[in-house]
C-alpha positions as a Markdown table, in Angstrom:
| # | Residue | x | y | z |
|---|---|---|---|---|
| 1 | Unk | 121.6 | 105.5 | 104.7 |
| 2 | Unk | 121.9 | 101.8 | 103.5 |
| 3 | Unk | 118.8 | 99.7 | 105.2 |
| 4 | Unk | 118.6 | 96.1 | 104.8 |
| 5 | Unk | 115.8 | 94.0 | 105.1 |
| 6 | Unk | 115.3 | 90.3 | 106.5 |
| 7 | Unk | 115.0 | 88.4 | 109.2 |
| 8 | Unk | 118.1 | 88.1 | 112.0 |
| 9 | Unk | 118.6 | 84.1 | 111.5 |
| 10 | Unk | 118.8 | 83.9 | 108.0 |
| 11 | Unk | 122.0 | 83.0 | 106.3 |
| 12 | Unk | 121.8 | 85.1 | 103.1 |
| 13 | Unk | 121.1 | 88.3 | 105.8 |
| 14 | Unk | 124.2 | 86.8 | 107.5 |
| 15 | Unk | 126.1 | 87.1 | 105.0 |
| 16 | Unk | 125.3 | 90.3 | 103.5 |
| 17 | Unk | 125.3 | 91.9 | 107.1 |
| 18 | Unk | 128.6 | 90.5 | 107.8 |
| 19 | Unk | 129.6 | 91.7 | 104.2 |
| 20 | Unk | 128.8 | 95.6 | 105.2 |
| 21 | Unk | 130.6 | 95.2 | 108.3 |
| 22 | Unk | 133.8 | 94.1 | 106.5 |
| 23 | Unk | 133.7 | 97.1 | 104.8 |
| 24 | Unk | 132.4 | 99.4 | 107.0 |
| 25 | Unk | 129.1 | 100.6 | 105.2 |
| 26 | Unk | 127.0 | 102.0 | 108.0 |
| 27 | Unk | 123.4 | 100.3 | 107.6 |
| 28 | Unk | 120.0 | 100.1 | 109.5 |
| 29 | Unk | 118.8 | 97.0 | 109.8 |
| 30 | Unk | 114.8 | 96.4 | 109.6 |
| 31 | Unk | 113.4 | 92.4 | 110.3 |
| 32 | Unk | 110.4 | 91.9 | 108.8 |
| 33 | Unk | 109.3 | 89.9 | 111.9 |
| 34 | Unk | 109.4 | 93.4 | 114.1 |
| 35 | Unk | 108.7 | 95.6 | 111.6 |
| 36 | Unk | 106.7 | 94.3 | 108.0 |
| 37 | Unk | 107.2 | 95.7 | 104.5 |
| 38 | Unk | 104.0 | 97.1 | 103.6 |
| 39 | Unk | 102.5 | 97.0 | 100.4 |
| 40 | Unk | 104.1 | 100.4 | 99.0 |
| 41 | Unk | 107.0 | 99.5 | 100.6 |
| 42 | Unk | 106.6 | 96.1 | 98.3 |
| 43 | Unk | 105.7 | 98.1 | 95.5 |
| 44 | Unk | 108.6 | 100.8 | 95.4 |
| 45 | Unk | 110.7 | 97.6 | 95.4 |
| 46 | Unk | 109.2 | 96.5 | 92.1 |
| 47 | Unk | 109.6 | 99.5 | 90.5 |
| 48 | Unk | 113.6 | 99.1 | 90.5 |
| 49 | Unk | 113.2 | 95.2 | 90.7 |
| 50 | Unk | 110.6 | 92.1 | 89.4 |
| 51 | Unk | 108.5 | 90.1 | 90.5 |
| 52 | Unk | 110.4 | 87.0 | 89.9 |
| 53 | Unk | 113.5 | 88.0 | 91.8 |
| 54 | Unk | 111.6 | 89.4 | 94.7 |
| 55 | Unk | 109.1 | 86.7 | 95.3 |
| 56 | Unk | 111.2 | 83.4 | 97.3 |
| 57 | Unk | 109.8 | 80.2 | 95.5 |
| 58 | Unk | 112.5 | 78.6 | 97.1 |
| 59 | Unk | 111.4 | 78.8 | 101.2 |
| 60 | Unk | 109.0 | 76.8 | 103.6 |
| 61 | Unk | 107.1 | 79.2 | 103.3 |
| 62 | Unk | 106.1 | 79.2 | 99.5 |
| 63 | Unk | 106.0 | 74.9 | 99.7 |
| 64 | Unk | 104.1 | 75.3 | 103.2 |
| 65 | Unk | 101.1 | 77.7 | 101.7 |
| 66 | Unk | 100.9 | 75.0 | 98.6 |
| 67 | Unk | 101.2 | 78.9 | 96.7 |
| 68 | Unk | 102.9 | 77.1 | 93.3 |
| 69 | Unk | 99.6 | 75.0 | 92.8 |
| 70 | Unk | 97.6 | 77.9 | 92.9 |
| 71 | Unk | 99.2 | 79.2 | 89.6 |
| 72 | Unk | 99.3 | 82.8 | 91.1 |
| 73 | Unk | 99.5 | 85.8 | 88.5 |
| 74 | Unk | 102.5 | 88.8 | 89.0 |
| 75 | Unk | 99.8 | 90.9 | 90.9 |
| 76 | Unk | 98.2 | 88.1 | 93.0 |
| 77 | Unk | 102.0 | 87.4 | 94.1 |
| 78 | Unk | 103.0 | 91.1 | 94.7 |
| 79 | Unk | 99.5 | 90.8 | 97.2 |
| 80 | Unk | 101.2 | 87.8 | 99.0 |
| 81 | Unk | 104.6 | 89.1 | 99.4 |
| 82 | Unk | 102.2 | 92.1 | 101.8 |
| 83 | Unk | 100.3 | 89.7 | 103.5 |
| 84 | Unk | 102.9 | 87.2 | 104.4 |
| 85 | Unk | 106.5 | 88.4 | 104.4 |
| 86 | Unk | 108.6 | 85.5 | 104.9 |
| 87 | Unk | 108.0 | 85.1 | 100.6 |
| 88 | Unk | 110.2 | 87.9 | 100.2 |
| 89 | Unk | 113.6 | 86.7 | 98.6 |
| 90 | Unk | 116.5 | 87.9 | 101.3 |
| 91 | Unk | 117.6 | 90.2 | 102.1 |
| 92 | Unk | 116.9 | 93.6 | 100.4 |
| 93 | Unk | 118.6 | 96.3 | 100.4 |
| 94 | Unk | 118.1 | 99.5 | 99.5 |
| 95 | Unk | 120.2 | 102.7 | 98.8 |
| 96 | Unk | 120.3 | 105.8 | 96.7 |
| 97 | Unk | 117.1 | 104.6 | 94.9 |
| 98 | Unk | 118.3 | 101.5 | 94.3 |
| 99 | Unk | 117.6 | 97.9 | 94.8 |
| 100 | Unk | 119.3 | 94.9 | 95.9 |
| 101 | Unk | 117.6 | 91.3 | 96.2 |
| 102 | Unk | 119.1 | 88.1 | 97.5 |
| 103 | Unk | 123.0 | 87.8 | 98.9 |
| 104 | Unk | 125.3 | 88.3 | 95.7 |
| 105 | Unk | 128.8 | 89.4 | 96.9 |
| 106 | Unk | 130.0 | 90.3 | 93.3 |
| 107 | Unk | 126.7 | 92.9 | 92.8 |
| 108 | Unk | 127.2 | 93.7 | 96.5 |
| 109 | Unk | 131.3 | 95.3 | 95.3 |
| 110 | Unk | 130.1 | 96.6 | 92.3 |
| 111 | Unk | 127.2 | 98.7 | 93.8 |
| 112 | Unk | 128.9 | 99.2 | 97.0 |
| 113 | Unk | 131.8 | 99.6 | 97.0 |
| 114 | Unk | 132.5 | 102.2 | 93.9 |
């Protein structure tokens, strides 16, 4: 089954849930605020995915830890996205040994729908 992964009151997890529901894709729905990735979890995403698209350099989050001063290498970021979820770009979904990051609704029809 489909799982997505996020946080209930973001807008990008809004969208993509709302997406799924228009098209009746059954889903489980995991929030990282009741139930955090772990670090394999983090790391299965990265072997289908990078880095770069996983880790959110665009939230409070990032700005509020000061984490772009700190010049972080790929492997000191994959140890943040464990430790602190909320630097994980959203949402992410996962199916068939694949992976989705971020709210795309072209990728979302042509991995979803065919």
């Amino acid at each position: 089954m489909l799982k997505i992964y996020g946080i209930k009151n973001c807008d990008s997890v809004r969208k993509a849930v709302k997406f799924l529901k228009h098209h009746n894709i059954p889903y489980e729905f995991i929030d990282f605020r009741e139930t955090p990735a772990s670090q394999e979890l983090i790391d299965t995403w990265l072997e289908r995915s990078d880095i770069k698209t996983l880790f959110n350099t665009r939230g409070t989050t990032y700005r509020t830890l000061k984490l772009k001063e700190k010049n972080l290498t790929d492997d000191e970021k994959r140890q943040w996205l464990a430790k602190e979820n909320m630097l994980i770009k959203r949402p992410v979904i996962t199916f068939e040994k694949q992976v989705i990051i971020g709210y795309n609704e072209s990728q979302y029809q042509n991995l979803l729908l065919n």
